[in-house]
C-alpha positions as CSV (number, residue, x, y, z in Angstrom):
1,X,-70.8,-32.4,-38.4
2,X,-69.4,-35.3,-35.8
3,X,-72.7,-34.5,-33.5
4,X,-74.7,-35.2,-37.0
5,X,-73.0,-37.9,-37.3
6,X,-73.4,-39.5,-34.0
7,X,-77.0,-38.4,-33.4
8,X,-78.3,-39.5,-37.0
9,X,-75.6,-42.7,-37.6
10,X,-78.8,-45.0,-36.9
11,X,-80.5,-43.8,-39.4
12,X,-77.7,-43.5,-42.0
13,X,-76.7,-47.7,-41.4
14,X,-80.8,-48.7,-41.5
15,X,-81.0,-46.7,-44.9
16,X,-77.4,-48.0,-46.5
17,X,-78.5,-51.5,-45.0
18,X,-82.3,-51.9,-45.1
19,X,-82.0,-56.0,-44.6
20,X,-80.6,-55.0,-41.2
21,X,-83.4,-54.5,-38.1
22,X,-82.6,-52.0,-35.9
23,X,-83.3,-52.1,-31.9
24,X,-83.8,-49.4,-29.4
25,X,-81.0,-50.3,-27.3
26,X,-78.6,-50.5,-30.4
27,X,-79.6,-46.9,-31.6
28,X,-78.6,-46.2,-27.8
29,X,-75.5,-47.8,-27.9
30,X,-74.0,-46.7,-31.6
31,X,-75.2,-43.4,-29.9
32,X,-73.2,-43.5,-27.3
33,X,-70.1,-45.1,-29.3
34,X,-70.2,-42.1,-31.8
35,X,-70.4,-39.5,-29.0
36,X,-67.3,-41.0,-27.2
37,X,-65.2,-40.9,-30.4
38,X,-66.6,-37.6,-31.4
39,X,-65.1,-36.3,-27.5
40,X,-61.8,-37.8,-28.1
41,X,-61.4,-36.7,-31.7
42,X,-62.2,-33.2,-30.8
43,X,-59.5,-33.3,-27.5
44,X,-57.0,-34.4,-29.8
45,X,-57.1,-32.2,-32.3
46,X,-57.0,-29.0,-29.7
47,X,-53.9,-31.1,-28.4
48,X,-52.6,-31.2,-31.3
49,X,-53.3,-27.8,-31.9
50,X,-51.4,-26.3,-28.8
51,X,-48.8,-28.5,-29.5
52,X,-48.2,-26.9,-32.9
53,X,-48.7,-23.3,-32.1
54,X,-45.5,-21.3,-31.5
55,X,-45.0,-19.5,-28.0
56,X,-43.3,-16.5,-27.8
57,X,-40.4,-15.2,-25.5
58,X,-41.5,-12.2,-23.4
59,X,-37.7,-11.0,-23.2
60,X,-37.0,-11.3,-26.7
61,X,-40.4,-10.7,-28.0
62,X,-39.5,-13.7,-30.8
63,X,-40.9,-16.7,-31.0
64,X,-39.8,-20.4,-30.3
65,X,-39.0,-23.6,-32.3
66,X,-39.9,-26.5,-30.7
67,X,-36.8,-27.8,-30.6
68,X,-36.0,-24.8,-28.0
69,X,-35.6,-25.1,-24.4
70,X,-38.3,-22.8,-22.7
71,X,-38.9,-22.0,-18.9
72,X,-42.6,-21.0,-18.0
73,X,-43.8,-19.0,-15.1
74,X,-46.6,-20.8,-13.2
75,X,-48.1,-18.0,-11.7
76,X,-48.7,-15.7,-15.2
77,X,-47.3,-18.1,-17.7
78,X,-44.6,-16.2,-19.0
79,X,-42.6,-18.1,-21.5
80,X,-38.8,-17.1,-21.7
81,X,-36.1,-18.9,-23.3
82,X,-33.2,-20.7,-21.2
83,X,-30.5,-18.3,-21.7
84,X,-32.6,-14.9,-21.2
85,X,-34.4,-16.6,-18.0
86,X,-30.5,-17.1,-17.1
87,X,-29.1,-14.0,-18.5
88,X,-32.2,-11.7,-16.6
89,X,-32.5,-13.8,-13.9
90,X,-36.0,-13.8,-14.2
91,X,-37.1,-17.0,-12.5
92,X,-36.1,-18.0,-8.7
93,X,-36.5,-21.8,-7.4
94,X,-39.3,-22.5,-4.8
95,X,-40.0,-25.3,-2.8
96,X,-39.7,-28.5,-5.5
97,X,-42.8,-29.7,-5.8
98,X,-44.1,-32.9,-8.8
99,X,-44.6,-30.4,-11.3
100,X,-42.2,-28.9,-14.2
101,X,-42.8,-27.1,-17.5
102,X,-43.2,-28.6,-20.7
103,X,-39.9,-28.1,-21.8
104,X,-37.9,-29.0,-19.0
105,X,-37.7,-33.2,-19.6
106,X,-35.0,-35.2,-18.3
107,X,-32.7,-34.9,-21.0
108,X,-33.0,-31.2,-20.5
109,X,-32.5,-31.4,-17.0
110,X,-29.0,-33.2,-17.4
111,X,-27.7,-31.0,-20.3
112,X,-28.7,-27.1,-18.8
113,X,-28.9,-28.1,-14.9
114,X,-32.6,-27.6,-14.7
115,X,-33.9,-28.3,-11.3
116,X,-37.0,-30.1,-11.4
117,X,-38.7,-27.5,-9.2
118,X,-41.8,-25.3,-9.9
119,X,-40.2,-21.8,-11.5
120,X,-41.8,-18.4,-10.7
121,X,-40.8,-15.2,-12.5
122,X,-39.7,-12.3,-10.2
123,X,-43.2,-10.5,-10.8
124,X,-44.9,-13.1,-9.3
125,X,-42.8,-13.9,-6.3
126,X,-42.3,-10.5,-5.3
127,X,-45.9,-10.5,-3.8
128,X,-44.8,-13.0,-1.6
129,X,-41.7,-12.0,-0.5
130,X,-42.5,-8.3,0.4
131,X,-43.9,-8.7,3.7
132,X,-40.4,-10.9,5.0
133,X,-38.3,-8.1,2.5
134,X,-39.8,-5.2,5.1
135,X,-39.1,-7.2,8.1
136,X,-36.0,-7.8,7.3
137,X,-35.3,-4.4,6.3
138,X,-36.6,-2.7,9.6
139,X,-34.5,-5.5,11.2
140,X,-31.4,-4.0,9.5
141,X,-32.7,-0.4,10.7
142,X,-32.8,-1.4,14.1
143,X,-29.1,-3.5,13.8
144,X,-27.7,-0.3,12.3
145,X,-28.7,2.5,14.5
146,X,-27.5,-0.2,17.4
147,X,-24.0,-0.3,16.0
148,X,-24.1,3.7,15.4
149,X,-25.1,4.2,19.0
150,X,-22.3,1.5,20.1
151,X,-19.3,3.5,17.5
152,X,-21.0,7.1,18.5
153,X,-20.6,5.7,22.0
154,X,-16.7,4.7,21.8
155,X,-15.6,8.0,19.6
156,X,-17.3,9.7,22.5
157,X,-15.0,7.5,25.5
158,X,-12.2,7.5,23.3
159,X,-11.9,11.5,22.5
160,X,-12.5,12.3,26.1
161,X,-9.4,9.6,27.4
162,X,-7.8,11.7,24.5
163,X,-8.2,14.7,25.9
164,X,-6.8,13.6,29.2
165,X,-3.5,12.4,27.7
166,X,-3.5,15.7,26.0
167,X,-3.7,17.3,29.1
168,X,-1.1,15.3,31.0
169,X,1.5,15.8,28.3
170,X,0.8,19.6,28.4
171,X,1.4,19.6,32.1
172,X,4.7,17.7,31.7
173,X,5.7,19.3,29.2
174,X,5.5,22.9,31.1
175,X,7.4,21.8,33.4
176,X,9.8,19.9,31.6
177,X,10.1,23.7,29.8
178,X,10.4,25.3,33.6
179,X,13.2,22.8,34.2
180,X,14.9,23.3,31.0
181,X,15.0,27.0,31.8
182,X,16.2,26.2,35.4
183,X,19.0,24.0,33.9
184,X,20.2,26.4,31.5
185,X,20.6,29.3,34.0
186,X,22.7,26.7,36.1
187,X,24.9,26.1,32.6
188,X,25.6,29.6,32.6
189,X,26.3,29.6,35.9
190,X,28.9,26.9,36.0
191,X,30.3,27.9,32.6
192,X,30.8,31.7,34.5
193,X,32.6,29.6,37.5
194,X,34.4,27.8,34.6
195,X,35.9,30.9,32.9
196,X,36.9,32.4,36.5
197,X,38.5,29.0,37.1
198,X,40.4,28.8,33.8
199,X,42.9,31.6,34.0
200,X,44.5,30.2,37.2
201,X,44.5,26.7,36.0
202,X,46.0,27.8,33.1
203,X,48.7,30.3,34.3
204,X,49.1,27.0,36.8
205,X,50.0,24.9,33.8
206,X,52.6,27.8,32.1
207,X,54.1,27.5,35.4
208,X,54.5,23.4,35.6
209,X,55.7,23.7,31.7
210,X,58.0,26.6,32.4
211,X,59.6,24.2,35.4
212,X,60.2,21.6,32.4
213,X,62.0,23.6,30.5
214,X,64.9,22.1,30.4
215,X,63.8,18.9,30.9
216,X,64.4,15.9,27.9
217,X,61.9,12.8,27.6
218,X,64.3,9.6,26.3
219,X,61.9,6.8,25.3
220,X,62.5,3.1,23.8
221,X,65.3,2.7,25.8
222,X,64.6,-1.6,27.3
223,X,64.9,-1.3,31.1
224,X,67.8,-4.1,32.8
225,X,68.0,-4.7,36.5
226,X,71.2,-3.1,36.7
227,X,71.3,-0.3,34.8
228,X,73.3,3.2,34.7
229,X,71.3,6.3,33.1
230,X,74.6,7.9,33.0
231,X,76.1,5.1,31.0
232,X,73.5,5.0,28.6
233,X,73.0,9.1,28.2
234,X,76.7,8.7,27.8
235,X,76.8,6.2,25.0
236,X,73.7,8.3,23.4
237,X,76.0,11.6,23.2
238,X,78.6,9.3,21.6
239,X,75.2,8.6,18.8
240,X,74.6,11.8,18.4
241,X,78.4,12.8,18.4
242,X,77.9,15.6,21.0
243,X,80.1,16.2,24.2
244,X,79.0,14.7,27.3
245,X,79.7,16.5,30.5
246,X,78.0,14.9,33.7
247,X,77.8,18.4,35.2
248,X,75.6,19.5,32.8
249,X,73.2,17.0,34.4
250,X,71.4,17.8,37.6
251,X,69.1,15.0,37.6
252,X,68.4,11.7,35.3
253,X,66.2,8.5,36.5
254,X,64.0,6.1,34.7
255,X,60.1,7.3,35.3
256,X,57.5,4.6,36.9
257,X,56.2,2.7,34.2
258,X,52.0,2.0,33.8
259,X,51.1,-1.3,34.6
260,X,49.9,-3.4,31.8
261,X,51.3,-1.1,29.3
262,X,54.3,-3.8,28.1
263,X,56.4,-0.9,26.7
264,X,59.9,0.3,29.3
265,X,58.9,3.5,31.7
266,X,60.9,6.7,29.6
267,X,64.3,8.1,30.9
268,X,63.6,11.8,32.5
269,X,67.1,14.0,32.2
270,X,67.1,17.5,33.4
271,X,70.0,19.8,32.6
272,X,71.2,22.6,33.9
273,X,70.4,24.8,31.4
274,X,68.0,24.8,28.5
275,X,70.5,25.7,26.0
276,X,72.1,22.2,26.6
277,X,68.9,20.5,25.6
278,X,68.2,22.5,22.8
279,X,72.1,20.9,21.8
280,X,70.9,17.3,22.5
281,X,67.6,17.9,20.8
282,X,69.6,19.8,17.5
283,X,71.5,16.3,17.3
284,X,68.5,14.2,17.3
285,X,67.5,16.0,14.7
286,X,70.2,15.5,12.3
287,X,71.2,12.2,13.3
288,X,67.5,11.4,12.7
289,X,67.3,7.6,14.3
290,X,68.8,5.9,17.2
291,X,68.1,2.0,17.4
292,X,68.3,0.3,20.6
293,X,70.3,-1.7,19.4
294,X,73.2,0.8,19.0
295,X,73.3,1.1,23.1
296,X,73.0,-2.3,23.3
297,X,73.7,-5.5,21.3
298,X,70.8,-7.3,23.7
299,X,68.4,-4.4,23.3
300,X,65.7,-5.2,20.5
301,X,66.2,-3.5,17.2
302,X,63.4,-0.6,18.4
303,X,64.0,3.3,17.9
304,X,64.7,5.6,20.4
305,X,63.0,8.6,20.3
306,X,63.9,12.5,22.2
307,X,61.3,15.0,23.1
308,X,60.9,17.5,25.3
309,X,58.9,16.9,28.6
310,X,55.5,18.4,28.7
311,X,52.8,18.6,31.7
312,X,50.2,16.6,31.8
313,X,48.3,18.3,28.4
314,X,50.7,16.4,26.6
315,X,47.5,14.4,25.6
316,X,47.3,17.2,23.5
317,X,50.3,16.5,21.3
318,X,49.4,13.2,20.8
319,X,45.9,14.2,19.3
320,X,47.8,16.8,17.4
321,X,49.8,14.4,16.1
322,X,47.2,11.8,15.0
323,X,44.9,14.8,13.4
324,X,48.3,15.5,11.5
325,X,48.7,11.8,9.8
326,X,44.7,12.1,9.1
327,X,45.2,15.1,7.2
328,X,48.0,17.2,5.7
329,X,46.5,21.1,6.5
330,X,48.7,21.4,9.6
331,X,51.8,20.8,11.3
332,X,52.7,20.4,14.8
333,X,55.5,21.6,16.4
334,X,56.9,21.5,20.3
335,X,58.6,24.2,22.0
336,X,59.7,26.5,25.1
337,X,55.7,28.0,24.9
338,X,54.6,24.4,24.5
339,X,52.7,23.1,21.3
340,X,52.7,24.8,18.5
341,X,50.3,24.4,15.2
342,X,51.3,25.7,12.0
343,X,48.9,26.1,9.0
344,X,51.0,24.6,6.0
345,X,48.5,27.2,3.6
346,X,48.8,30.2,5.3
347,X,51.9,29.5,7.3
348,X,50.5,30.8,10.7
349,X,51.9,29.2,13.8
350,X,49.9,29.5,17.2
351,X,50.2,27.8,20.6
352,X,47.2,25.2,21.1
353,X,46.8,24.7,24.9
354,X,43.4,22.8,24.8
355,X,41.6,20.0,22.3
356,X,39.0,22.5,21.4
357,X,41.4,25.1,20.0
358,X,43.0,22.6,17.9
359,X,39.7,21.3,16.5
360,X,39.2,24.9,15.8
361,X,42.5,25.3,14.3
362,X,41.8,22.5,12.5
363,X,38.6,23.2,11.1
364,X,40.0,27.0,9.9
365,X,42.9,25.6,8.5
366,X,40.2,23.4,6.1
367,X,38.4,26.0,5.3
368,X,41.2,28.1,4.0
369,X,42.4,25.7,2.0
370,X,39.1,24.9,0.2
């Protein structure tokens, strides 16, 4: 109809207006006016056209108001909307170039964080990308069988260095067994040695106890730098309200003291017959206590304590007598055989002439009365 138009427009204005004489060059020239109109009506309308017609979301298969924010592929002109294009991850920025989809204006741009870059779909940019993607993989290859060589390589160096050790501590290990063996047939050895050695010592000891007999042990007794034993045993049997007869005494002197010790050396008396010790000892016992004091209105108000005079295992005693205020399963006792243990449960007495025979007593008399 418009090419009518343009071609026969001439003809149309000479027959509304006949007054009017028509050229050749102004047929030429409406011509050419119509046909320019006629092109730019006809572009408009297909604008217009395009402009109106819906597109439609390849993700969500729906279509798109205009109003929507669309992302376009360049490459196959797939059209997504904004939040599947960010939800698939469909589309991955290229080198920004001038151009931008039709959606995508400024105020787009500063509300989503569009880039004003050309967008590609991953369809289309995975044809460029797969030669560098296979590069890079047969780069990884080669990195990874490097490092599996290198860790192959180490377990190897390692296990070996392993071995060794192994080795080593199995060869010290023998012998430290051969030694162990050596040193326990010396332990028998000396405990053989030990057990023929025993006796003797031991009949050696009943012999030094059997000389003390009759010996008394007077402790807590302050020492003066004129002092006479015989004056203070005297003044003792007065205490103990006992008859004292200075032949009854063969002996009586004030031991050496230890140095550092800060306590007076004990006062050794030996009589001349045990029965006359058992007397003083009998006394003790019912009197109870003696002060210092009593002897001597200088003397400090101290006890002074009677005992019979034991060898050099008296050590013994004094354990006894510790273990005793620890726990109340025993009793100790000293007499002519030395000490004496009685189990309070059973009432048992037996002669303890060594630590580990009271620890054994000990532990029996716990266990008989649990």
């Amino acid at each position: 109809v418009y090419t009518i138009l343009a071609v026969y427009s001439p003809v149309f204005l000479q027959i509304a207006h006949p007054n009017i004489g028509l050229t050749s060059k102004m047929v030429i020239v409406f011509s050419i006016i119509s046909f320019l109109i006629l092109c730019a009506t006809v572009y408009f309308i297909t604008c217009l056209y395009k402009f109106k017609k819906p597109k439609e979301c390849v993700t969500s298969n729906t279509l798109m108001a205009p109003s929507q924010v669309s992302v376009k592929c360049l490459d196959c002109d797939d059209v997504n909307h904004l939040t599947c294009w960010k939800n698939i991850n469909r589309a991955s920025a290229v080198e920004p170039c001038n151009s931008k989809t039709s959606s995508t204006t400024g105020e787009y741009e500063s509300e989503y964080n569009l880039p004003n870059t050309s967008l590609k779909c991953t369809a289309a940019s995975r044809g460029e990308n797969t030669e560098d993607i296979a590069a890079i993989r047969e780069e990884h290859c080669e990195i990874g069988d490097q490092y599996q060589n290198k860790i192959r390589n180490a377990q190897l160096f390692y296990l070996k260095n392993f071995s060794s050790r192994v080795k080593s501590l199995q060869i010290q290990l023998d012998s430290a067994n051969n030694g162990r063996h050596e040193s326990s047939e010396q332990i028998k050895l000396l405990a053989e040695q030990m057990d023929q050695v025993e006796f003797p010592m031991q009949e050696l000891h009943d012999l030094q106890q059997l000389t003390r007999n009759n010996n008394l042990l007077i402790t807590g007794i302050p020492q003066t730098t004129s002092e006479d034993i015989y004056a203070i045993l005297s003044k003792i049997a007065e205490l103990l309200d006992i008859e004292f007869c200075h032949s009854e005494i063969s002996m009586a002197h004030r031991l050496t003291g230890r140095e550092g010790d800060g306590r007076p050396p004990p006062i050794i008396v030996s009589f001349v017959s045990q029965s006359v010790k058992t007397d003083w000892l009998a006394a003790m016992k019912s009197k109870k206590k003696i002060s210092a004091k009593e002897l001597n209105s200088d003397f400090p108000d101290e006890l002074v304590y009677l005992q019979d005079h034991l060898t050099a295992e008296n050590f013994i005693l004094k354990t006894a007598r510790a273990m005793k205020r620890m726990t109340e399963v025993m009793r100790t006792c000293v007499g002519d055989e030395g000490l004496l243990v009685r189990d309070t449960a059973a009432n048992r007495r037996r002669r303890v002439r060594r630590i580990a025979e009271l620890v054994q007593h000990l532990a029996r008399s716990r266990t008989d009365n649990v």
